[in-house]
C-alpha positions in Angstrom: -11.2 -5.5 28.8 -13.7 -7.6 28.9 -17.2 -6.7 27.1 -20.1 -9.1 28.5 -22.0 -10.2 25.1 -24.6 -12.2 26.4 -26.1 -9.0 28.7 -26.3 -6.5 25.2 -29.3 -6.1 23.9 -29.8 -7.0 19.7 -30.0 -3.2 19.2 -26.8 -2.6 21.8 -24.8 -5.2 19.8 -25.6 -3.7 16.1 -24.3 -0.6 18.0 -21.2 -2.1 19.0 -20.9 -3.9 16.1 -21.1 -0.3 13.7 -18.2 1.1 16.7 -15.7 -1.9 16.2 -16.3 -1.8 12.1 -15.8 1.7 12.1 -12.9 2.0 14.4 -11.2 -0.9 12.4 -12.1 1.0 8.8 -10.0 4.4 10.5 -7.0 2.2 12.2 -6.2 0.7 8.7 -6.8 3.7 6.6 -4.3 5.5 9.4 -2.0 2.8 8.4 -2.7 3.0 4.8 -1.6 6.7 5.4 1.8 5.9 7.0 2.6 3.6 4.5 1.7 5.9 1.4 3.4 8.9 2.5 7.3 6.8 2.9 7.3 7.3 -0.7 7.3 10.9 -2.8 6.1 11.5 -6.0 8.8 10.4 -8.4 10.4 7.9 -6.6 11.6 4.2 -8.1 9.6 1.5 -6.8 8.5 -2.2 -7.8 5.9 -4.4 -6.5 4.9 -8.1 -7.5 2.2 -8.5 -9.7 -1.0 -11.3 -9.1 0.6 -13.3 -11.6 4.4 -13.1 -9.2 6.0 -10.8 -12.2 8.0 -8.0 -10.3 7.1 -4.6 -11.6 9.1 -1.6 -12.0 7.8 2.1 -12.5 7.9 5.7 -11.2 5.7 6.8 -8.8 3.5 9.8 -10.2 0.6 9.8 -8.2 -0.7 9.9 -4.3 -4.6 9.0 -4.4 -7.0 8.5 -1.6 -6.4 4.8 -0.5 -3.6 4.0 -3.2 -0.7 5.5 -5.3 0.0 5.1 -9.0 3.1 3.7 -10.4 4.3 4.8 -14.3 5.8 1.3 -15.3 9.2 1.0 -17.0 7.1 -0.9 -20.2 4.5 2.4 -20.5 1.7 1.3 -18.3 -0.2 2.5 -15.0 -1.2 0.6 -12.0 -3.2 1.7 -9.0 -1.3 0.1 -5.9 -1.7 -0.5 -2.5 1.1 1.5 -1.1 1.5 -1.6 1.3 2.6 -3.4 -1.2 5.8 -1.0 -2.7 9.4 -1.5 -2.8 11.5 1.4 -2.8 13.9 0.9 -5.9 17.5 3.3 -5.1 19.0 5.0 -8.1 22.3 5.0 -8.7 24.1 8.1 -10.6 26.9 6.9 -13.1 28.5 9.4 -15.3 25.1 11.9 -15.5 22.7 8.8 -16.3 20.1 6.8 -14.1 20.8 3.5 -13.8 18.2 1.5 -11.8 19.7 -1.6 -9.1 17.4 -4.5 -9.9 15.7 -5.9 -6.9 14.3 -9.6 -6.9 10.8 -9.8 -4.9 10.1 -13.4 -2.7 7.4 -14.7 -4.0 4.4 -15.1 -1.7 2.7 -18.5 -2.6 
């Protein structure tokens, strides 16, 4: 497709600017969407803190654009659900234990 930019008026290009924002805002908040919904409330995840600290919790929470994780040390982080690592439980003898997974680092 090819859009010439230098025919558009200044009031045609705000136009077309508003459509491209817009279209962009819905084709990552679809993908948000996808990306939230692979996990259910109560599943195991982690997910790498600023700081590069892996984090462990329960999901407890869908929100609008993120999901909240219960961590293993007692706190509660709004996350991206981008950014989520399913965690698998493992049943030994009637007790949870929980597979430690190592994050790579993203310099």
């Amino acid at each position: 497709m090819h859009i010439d930019l230098d025919q558009l008026s200044e009031s045609e290009l705000i136009e077309l600017n508003t459509r491209v924002v817009e279209r962009l805002r819905l084709l990552r908040q679809a993908k948000a969407q996808v990306a939230m919904f692979r996990f259910n409330v109560g599943d195991r995840v982690s997910f790498q803190s600023d700081t590069g600290e892996a984090i462990c919790g329960t999901l407890i929470r869908h929100n609008k654009k993120s999901v909240t994780v219960h961590t293993d040390d007692g706190g509660q982080w709004r996350v991206s659900p981008g950014l989520l690592r399913s965690i698998p439980d493992t049943q030994v003898q009637g007790s949870t234990t929980t597979t430690v997974v190592n994050l790579p680092h993203n310099p």
